[in-house]
C-alpha positions as a Markdown table, in Angstrom:
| # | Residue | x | y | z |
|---|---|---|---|---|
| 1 | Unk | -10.8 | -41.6 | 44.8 |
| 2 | Unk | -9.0 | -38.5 | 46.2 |
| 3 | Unk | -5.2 | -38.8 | 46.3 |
| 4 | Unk | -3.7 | -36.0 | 47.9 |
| 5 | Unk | 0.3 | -35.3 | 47.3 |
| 6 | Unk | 2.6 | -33.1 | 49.8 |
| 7 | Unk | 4.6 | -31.2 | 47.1 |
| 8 | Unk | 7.7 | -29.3 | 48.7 |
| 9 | Unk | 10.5 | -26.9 | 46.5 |
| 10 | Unk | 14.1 | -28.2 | 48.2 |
| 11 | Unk | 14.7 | -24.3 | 47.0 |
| 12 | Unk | 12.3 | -22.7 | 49.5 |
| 13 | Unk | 14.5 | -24.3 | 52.5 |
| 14 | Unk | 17.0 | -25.3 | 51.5 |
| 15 | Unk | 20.3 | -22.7 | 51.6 |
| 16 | Unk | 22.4 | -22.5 | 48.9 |
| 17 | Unk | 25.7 | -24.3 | 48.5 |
| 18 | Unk | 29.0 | -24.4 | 45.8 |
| 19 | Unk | 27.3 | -27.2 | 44.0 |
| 20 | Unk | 24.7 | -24.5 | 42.7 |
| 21 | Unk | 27.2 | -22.6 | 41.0 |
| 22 | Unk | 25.5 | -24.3 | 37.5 |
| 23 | Unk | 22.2 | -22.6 | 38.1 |
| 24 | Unk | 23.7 | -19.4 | 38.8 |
| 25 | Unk | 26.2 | -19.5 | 35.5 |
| 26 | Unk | 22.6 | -20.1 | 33.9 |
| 27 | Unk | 21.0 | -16.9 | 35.2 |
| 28 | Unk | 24.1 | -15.0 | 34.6 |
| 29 | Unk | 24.7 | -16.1 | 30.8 |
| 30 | Unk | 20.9 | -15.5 | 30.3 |
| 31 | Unk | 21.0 | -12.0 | 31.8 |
| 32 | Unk | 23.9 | -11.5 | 29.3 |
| 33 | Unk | 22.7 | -13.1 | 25.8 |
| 34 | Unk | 19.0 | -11.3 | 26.7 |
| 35 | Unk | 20.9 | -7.9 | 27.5 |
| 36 | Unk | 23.3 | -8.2 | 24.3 |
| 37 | Unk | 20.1 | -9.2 | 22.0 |
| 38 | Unk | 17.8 | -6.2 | 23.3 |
| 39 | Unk | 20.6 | -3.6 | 22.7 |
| 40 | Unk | 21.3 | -4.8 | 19.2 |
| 41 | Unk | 18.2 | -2.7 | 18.0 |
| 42 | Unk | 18.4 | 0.1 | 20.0 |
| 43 | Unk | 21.3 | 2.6 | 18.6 |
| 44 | Unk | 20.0 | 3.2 | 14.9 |
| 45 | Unk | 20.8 | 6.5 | 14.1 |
| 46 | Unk | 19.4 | 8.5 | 11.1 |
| 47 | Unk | 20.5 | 11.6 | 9.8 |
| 48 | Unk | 18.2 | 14.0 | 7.6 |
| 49 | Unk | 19.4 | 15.8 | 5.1 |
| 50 | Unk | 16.7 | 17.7 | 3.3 |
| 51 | Unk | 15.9 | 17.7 | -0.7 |
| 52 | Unk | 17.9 | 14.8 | -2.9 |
| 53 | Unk | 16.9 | 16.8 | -6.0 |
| 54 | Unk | 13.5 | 19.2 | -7.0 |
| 55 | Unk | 12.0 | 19.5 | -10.3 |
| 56 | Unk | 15.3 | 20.2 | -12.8 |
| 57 | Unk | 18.1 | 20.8 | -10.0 |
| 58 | Unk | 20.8 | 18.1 | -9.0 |
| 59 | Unk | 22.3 | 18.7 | -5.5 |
| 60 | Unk | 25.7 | 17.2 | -4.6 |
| 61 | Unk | 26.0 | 16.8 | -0.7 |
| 62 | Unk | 29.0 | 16.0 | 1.4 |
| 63 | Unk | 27.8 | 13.4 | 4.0 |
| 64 | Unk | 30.6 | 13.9 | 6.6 |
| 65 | Unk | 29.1 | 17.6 | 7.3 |
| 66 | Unk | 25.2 | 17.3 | 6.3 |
| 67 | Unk | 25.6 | 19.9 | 3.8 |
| 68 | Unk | 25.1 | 20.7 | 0.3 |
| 69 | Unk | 27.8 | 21.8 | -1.5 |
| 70 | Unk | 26.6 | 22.6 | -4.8 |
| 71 | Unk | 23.6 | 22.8 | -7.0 |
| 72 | Unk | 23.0 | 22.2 | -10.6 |
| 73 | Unk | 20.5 | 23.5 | -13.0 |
| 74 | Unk | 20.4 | 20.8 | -15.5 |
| 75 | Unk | 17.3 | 20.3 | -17.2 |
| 76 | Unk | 13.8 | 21.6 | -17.8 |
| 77 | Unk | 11.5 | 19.6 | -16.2 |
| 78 | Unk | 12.2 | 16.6 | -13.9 |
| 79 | Unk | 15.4 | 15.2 | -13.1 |
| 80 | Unk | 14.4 | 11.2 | -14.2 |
| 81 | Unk | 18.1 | 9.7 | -13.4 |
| 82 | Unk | 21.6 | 10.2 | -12.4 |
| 83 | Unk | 24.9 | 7.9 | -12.7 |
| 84 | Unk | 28.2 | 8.3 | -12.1 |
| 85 | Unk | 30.9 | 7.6 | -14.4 |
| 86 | Unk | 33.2 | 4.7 | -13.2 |
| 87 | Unk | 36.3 | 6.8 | -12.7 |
| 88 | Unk | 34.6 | 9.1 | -10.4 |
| 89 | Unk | 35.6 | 12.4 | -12.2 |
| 90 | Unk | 32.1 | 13.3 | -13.6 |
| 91 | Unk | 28.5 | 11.9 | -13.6 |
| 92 | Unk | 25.7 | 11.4 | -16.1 |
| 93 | Unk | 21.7 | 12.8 | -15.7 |
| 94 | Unk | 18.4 | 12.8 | -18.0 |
| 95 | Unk | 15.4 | 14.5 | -17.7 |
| 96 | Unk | 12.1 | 15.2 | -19.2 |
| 97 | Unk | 14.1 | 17.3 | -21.7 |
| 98 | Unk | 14.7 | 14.3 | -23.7 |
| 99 | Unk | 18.4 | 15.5 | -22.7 |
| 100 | Unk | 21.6 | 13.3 | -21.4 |
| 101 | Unk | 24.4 | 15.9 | -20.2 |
| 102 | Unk | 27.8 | 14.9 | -18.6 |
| 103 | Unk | 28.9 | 17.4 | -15.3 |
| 104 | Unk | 32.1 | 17.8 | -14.0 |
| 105 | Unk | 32.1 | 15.9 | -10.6 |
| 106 | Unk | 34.6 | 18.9 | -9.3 |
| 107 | Unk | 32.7 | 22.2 | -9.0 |
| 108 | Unk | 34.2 | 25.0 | -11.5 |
| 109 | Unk | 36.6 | 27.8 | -10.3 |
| 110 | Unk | 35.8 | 30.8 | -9.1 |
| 111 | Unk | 34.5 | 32.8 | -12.1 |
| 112 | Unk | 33.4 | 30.1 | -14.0 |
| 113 | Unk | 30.0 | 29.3 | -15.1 |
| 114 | Unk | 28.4 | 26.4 | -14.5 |
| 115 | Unk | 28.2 | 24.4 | -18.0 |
| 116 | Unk | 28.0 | 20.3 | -18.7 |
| 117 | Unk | 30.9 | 18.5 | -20.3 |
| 118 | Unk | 28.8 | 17.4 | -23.4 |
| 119 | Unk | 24.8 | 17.0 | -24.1 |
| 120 | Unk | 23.3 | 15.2 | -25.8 |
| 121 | Unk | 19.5 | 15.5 | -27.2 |
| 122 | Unk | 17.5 | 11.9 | -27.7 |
| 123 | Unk | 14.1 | 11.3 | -29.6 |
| 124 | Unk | 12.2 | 10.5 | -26.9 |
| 125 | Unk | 12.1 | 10.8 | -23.3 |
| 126 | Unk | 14.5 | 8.9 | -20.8 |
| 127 | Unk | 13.2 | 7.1 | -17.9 |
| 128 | Unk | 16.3 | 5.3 | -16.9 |
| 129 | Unk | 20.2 | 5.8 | -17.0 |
| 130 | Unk | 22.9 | 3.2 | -15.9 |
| 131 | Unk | 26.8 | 3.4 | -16.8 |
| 132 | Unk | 29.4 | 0.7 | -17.0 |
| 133 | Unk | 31.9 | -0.2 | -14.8 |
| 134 | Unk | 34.9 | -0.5 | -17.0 |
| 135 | Unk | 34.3 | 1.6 | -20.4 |
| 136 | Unk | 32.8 | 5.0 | -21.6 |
| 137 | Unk | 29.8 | 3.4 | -22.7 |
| 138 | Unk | 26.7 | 4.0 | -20.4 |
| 139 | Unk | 22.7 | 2.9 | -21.3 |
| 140 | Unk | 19.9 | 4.3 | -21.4 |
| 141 | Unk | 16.1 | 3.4 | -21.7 |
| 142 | Unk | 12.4 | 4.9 | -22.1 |
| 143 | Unk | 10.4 | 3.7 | -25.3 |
| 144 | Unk | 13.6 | 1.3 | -25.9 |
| 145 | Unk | 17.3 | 0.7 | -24.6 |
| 146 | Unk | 20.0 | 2.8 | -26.4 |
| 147 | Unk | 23.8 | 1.7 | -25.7 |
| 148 | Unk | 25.7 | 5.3 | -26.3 |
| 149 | Unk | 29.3 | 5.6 | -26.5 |
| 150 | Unk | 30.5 | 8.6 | -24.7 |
| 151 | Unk | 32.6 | 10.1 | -27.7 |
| 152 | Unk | 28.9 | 10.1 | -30.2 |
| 153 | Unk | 25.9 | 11.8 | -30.2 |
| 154 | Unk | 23.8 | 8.5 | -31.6 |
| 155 | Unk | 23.3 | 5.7 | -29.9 |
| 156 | Unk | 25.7 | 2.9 | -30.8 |
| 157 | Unk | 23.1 | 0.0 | -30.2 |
| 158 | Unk | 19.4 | -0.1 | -29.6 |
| 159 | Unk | 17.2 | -3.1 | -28.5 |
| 160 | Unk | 13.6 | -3.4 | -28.4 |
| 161 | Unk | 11.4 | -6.2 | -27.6 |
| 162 | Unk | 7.8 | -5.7 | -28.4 |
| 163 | Unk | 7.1 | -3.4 | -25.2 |
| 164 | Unk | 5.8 | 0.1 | -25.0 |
| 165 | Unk | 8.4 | 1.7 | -22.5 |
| 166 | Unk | 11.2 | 0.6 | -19.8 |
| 167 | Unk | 10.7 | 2.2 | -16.2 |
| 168 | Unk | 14.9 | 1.4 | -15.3 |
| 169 | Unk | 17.9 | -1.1 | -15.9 |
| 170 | Unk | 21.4 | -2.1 | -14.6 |
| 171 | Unk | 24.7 | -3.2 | -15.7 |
| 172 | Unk | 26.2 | -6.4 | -14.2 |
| 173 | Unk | 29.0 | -5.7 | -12.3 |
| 174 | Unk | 30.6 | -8.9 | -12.5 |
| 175 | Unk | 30.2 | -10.0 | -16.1 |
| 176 | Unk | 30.1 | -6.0 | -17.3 |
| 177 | Unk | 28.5 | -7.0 | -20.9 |
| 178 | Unk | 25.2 | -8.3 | -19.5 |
| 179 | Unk | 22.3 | -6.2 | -18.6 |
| 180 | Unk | 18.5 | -6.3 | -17.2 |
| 181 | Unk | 15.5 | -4.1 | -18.0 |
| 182 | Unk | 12.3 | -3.9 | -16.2 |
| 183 | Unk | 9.8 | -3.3 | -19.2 |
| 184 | Unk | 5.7 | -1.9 | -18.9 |
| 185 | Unk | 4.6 | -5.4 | -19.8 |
| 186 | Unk | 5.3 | -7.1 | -16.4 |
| 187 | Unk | 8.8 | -8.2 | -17.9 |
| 188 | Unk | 12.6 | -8.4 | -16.9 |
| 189 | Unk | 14.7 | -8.1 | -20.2 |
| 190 | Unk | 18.5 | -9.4 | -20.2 |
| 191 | Unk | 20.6 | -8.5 | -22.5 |
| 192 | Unk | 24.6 | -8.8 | -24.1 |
| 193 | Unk | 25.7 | -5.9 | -25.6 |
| 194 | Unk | 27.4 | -8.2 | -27.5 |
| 195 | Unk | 25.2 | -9.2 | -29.3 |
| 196 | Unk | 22.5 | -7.3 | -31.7 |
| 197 | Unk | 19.5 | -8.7 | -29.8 |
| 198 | Unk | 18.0 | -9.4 | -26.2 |
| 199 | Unk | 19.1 | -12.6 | -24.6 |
| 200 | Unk | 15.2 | -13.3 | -22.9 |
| 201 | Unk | 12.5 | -12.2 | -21.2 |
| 202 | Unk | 10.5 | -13.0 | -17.9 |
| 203 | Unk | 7.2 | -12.4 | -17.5 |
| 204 | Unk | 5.4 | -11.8 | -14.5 |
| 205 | Unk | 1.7 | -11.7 | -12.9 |
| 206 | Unk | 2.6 | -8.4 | -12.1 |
| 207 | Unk | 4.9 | -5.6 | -13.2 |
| 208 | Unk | 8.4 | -5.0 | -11.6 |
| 209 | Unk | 9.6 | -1.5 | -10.7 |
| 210 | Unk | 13.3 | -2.0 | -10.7 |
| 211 | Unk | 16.3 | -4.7 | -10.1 |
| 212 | Unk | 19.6 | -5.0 | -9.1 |
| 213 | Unk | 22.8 | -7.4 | -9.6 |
| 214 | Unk | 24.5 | -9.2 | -6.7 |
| 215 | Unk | 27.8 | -7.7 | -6.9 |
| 216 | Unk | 29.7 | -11.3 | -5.7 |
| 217 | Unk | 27.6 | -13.8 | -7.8 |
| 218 | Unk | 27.7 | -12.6 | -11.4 |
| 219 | Unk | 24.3 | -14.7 | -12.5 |
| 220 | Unk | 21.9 | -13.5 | -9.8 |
| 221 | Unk | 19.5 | -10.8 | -9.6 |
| 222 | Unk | 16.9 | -9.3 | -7.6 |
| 223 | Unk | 13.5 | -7.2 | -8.5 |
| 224 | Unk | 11.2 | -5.3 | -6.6 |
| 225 | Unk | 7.5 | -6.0 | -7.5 |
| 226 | Unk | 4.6 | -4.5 | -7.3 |
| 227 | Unk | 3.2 | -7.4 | -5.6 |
| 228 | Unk | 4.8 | -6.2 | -2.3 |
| 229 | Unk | 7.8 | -9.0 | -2.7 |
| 230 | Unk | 10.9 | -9.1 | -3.9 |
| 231 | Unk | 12.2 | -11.8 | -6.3 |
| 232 | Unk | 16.4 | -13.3 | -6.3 |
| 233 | Unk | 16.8 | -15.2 | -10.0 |
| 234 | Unk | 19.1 | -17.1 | -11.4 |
| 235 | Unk | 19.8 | -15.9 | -15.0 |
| 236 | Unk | 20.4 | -19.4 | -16.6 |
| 237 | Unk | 17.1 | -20.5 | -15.0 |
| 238 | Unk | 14.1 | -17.7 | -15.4 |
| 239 | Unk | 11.3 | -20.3 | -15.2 |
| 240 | Unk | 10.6 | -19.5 | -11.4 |
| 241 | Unk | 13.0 | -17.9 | -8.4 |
| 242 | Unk | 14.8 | -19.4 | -6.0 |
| 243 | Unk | 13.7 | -16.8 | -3.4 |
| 244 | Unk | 10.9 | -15.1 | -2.3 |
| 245 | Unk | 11.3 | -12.0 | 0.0 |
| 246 | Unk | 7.9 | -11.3 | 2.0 |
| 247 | Unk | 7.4 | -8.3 | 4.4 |
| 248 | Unk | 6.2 | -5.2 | 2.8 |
| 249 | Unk | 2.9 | -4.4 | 2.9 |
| 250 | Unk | 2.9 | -2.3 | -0.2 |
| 251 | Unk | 4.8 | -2.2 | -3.6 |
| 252 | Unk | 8.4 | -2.3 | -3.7 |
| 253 | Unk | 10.2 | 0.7 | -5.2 |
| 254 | Unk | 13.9 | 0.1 | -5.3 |
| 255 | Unk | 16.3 | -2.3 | -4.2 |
| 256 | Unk | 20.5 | -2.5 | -4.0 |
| 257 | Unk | 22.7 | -4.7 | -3.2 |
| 258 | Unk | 25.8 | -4.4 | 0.1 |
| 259 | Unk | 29.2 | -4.5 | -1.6 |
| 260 | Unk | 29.4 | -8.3 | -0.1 |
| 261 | Unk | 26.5 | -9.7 | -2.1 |
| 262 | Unk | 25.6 | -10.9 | 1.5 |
| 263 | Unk | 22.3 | -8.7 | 2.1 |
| 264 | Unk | 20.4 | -6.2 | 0.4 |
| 265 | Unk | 17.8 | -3.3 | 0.9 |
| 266 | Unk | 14.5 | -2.5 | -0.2 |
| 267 | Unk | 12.3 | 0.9 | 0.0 |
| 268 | Unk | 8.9 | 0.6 | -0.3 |
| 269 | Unk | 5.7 | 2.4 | -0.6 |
| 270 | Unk | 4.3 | 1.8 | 2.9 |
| 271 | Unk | 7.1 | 3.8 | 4.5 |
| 272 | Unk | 9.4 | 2.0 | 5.5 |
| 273 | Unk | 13.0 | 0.6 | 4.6 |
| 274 | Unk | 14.1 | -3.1 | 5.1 |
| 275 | Unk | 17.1 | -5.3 | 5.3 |
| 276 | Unk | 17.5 | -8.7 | 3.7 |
| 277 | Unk | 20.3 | -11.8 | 4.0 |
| 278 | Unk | 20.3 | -13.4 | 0.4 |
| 279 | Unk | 19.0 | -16.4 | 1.1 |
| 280 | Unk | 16.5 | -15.4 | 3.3 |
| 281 | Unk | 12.6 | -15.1 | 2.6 |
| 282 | Unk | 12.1 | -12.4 | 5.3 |
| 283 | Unk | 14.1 | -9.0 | 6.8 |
| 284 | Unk | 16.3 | -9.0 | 9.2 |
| 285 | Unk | 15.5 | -5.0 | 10.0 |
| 286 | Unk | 13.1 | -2.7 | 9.3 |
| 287 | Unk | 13.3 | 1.2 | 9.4 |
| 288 | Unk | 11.1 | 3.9 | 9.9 |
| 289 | Unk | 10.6 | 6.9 | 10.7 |
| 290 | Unk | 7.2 | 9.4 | 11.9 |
| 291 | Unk | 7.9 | 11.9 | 9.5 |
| 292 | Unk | 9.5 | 9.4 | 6.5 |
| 293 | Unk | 7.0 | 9.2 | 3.6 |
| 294 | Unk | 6.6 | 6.6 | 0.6 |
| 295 | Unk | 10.5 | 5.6 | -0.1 |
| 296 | Unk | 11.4 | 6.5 | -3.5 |
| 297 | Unk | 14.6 | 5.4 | -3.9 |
| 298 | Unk | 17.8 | 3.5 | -2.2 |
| 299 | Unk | 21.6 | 2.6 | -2.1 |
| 300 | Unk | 23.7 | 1.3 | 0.3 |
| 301 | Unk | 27.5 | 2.8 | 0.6 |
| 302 | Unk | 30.7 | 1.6 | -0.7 |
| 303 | Unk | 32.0 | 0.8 | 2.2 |
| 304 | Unk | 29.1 | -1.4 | 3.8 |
| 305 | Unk | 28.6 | 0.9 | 7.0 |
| 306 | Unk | 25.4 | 3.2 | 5.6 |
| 307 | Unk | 22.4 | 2.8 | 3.6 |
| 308 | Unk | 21.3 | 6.3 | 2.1 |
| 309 | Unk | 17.0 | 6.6 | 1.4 |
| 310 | Unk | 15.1 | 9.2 | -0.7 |
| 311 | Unk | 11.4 | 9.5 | 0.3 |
| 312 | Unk | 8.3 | 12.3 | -0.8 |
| 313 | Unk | 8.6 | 14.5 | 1.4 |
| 314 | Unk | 12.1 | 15.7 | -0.1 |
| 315 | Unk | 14.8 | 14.7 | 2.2 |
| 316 | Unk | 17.4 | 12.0 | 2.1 |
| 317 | Unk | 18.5 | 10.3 | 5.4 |
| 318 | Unk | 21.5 | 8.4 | 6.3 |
| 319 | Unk | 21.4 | 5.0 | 8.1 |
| 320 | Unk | 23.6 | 2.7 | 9.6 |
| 321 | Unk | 23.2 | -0.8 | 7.9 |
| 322 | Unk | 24.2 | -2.5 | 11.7 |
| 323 | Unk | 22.0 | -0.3 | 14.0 |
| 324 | Unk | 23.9 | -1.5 | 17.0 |
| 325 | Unk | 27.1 | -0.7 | 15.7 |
| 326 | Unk | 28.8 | 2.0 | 17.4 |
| 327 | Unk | 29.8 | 5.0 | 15.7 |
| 328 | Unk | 33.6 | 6.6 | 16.0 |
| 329 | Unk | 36.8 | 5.3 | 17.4 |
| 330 | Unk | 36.6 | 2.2 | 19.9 |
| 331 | Unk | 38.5 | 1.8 | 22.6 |
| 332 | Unk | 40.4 | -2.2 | 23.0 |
| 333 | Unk | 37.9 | -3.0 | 25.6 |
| 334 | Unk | 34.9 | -2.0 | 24.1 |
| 335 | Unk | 36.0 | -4.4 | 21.2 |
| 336 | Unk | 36.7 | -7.1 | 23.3 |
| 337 | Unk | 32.9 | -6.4 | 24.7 |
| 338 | Unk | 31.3 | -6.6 | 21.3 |
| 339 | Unk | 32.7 | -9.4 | 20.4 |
| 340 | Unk | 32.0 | -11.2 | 23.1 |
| 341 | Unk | 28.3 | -10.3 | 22.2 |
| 342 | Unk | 28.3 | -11.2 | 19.3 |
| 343 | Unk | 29.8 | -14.4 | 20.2 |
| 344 | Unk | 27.2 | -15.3 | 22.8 |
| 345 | Unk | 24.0 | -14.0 | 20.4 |
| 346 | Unk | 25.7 | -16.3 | 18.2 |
| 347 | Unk | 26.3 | -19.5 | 20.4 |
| 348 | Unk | 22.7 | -19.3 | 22.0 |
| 349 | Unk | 20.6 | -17.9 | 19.0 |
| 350 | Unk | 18.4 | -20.8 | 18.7 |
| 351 | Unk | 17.2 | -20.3 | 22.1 |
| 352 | Unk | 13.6 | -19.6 | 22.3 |
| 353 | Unk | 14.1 | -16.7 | 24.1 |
| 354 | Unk | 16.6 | -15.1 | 22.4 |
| 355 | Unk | 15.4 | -15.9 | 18.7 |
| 356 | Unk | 11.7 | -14.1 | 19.8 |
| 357 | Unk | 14.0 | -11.1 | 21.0 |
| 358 | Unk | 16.4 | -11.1 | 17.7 |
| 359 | Unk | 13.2 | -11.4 | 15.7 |
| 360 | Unk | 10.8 | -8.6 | 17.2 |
| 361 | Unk | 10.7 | -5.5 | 15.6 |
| 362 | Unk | 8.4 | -2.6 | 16.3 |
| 363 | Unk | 6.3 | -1.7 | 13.6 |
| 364 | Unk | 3.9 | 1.7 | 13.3 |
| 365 | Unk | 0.5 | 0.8 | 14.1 |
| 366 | Unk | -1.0 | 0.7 | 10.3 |
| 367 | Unk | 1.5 | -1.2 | 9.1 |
| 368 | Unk | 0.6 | -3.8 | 12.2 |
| 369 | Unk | -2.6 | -3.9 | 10.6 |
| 370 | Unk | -2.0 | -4.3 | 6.9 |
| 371 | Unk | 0.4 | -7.0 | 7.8 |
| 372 | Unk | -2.2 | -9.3 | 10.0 |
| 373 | Unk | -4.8 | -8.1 | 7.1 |
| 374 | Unk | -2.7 | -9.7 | 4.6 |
| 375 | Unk | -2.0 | -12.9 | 6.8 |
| 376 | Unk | -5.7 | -13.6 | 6.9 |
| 377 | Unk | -6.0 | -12.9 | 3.4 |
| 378 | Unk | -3.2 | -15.4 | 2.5 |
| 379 | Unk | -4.7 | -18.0 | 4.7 |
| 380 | Unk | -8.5 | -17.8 | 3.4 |
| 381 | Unk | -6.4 | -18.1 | -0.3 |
| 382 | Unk | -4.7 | -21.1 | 0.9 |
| 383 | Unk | -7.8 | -22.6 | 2.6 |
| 384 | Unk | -10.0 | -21.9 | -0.7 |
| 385 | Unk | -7.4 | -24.2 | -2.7 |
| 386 | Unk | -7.1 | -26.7 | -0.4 |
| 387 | Unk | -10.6 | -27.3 | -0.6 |
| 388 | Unk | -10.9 | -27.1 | -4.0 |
| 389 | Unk | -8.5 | -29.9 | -4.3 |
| 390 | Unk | -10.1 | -31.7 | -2.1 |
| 391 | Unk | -13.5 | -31.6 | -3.8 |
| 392 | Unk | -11.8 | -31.9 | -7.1 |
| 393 | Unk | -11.0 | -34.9 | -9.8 |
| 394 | Unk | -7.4 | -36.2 | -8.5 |
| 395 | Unk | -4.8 | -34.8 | -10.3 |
| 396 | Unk | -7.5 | -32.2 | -11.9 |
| 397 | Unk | -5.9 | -29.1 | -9.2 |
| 398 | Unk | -1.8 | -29.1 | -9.2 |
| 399 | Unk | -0.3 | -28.1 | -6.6 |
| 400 | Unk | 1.5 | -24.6 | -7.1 |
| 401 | Unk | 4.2 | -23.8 | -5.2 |
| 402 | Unk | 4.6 | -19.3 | -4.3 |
| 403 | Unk | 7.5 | -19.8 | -6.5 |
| 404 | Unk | 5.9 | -20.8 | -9.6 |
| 405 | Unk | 2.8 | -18.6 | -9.0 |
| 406 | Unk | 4.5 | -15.3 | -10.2 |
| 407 | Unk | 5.7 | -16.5 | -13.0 |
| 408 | Unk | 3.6 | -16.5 | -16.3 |
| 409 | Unk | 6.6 | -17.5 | -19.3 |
| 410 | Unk | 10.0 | -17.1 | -20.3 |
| 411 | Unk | 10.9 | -16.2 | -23.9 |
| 412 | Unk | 14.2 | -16.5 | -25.5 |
């Protein structure tokens, strides 16, 4: 039986009238939240600045002008690391040299030759260089980690751990005695100067390039991986992470932490640059550029506004860590404006609408691809196990979670 329904809209003749003042607050506040999500992304602003440092040189730029103002000579070969001392008055580098020298952070007088405060000559090469943030003592690492003392020319302290060579470590900056190694056998080494040998050991399914301390929360660090993610652990508890970061679609290169231990940033092989909250397993922004090749290296500024890259093809760029924030002087009412954006991205960001807008991000086209590439392959994985279990003794297949899966053993 056919039942046919006269279906009218009371808004096709119906005229307006001051009770429908509700709908059109509606449309207006959506118009707003919608315009103040879409113009978040779109005032990044980079600034290139070409060659970070060639084969033995070391350039010191001043970022307000663009501009290098002076070049060092300092080794014979390639320029493997650079730190500066934590008074600011000079800086450390090594090189294939098998040399550490100390440089004057002011450039000499007019006349003067360009010579280092002190060198000193190792046994083997250096491949990383960190200093700490209260004494002259600074670290070093390459077929082991050396703790020097800036007034000697031996090492006051050396650790080793059964591992051919380190590829880079950090001092904590909260608890300044404590410090973590990456080693060439898929390891993360903490140590205590204080004491004559390492604390333990992490291993991993695969190896990690670098990590870095969160500068508010003096037990928790994050590595970059090889295994395009990044990994945030707790020191007291090593036997798995408490956060995964997924995203990149090659292997992370270097990470560093904002000066409010809030978010952190990550270079990568596949070009590009991202931003992550703390607590969160995937990036908040992503940067790249047309020209920008594999990203080598990355820090974020003192003063939380910029987030400095170096990539292959010898330049270093300059990016804002808020790309809608406006650069310069604001006037009262463009304050009051901003706010209120933020206010309203804020009040309404669970709304479908405006959480797809907050979370779409352009990506270049071969990234696109990798990523989808790598979703399929992480489902047909996933589907594989699940069918295993399912065709398996009870009990015979544990569940895994991704947490536990990169983790082979901890050794103290």
């Amino acid at each position: 039986m056919k039942v046919k329904v006269l279906s009218r809209n009371p808004d096709d003749y119906v005229r307006e009238t001051k009770h429908d003042i509700q709908r059109v607050l509606y449309l207006l506040f959506y118009h707003r939240i919608t315009s103040a999500s879409s113009l978040s992304k779109q005032f990044l602003v980079c600034f290139p600045c070409s060659l970070l440092f060639s084969f033995p040189q070391v350039k010191v730029w001043n970022l307000t002008k663009h501009e290098c103002v002076r070049t060092l000579q300092a080794h014979e070969g390639f320029v493997r690391g650079m730190v500066v001392r934590y008074c600011g008055t000079s800086f450390f580098t090594i090189g294939d040299d098998k040399t550490i020298k100390q440089w004057k952070m002011e450039a000499p007088g007019y006349g003067e030759a360009e010579e280092p405060l002190n060198t000193i000559l190792g046994k083997t090469v250096f491949t990383g260089l960190d200093h700490h943030l209260k004494k002259g003592v600074f670290a070093t690492c390459g077929q082991q980690v050396d703790i020097w003392d800036e007034q000697r020319s031996t090492p006051i302290r050396s650790f080793t751990w059964g591992v051919d060579s380190f590829s880079s470590l950090r001092f904590n900056p909260v608890e300044t005695e404590l410090l973590g190694s990456c080693a060439s056998d898929r390891s993360i080494v903490l140590y205590d100067m204080r004491e004559s040998t390492p604390l333990k050991k992490v291993i991993m399914t695969m190896r990690p390039n670098t990590l870095c301390w969160n500068p508010m929360e003096a037990y928790i660090f994050t590595c970059a991986n090889e295994d395009y993610n990044l990994y945030t652990y707790d020191m007291r508890y090593l036997e798995k992470p408490f956060k995964v970061h997924m995203d990149h679609v090659s292997a992370v290169l270097d990470v560093d932490y904002a000066p409010t231990g809030q978010e952190f940033v990550s270079a990568s092989f596949d070009k590009t640059i991202r931003i992550f909250p703390k607590d969160a397993g995937h990036s908040r922004e992503v940067y790249h550029t047309k020209r920008m090749q594999h990203v080598i290296c990355v820090k974020w500024s003192a003063d939380n506004r910029y987030i400095l890259s170096g990539s292959d093809e010898m330049n270093i760029r300059l990016w804002k860590a808020n790309a809608a924030e406006k650069l310069g002087m604001l006037a009262p009412r463009e304050k009051a404006a901003i706010n209120y954006s933020q206010k309203l991205k804020e009040k309404f960001q669970h709304h479908p609408q405006i959480k797809r807008i907050a979370r779409h991000r352009h990506l270049p086209k071969n990234i696109y691809h990798q990523r989808n590439e790598l979703r399929i392959m992480k489902e047909a994985r996933r589907r594989k196990e699940m069918n295993v279990r399912k065709h398996s003794k009870p009990g015979s297949v544990p569940l895994v979670s991704e947490k536990e899966k990169h983790v082979v053993t901890v050794v103290k």
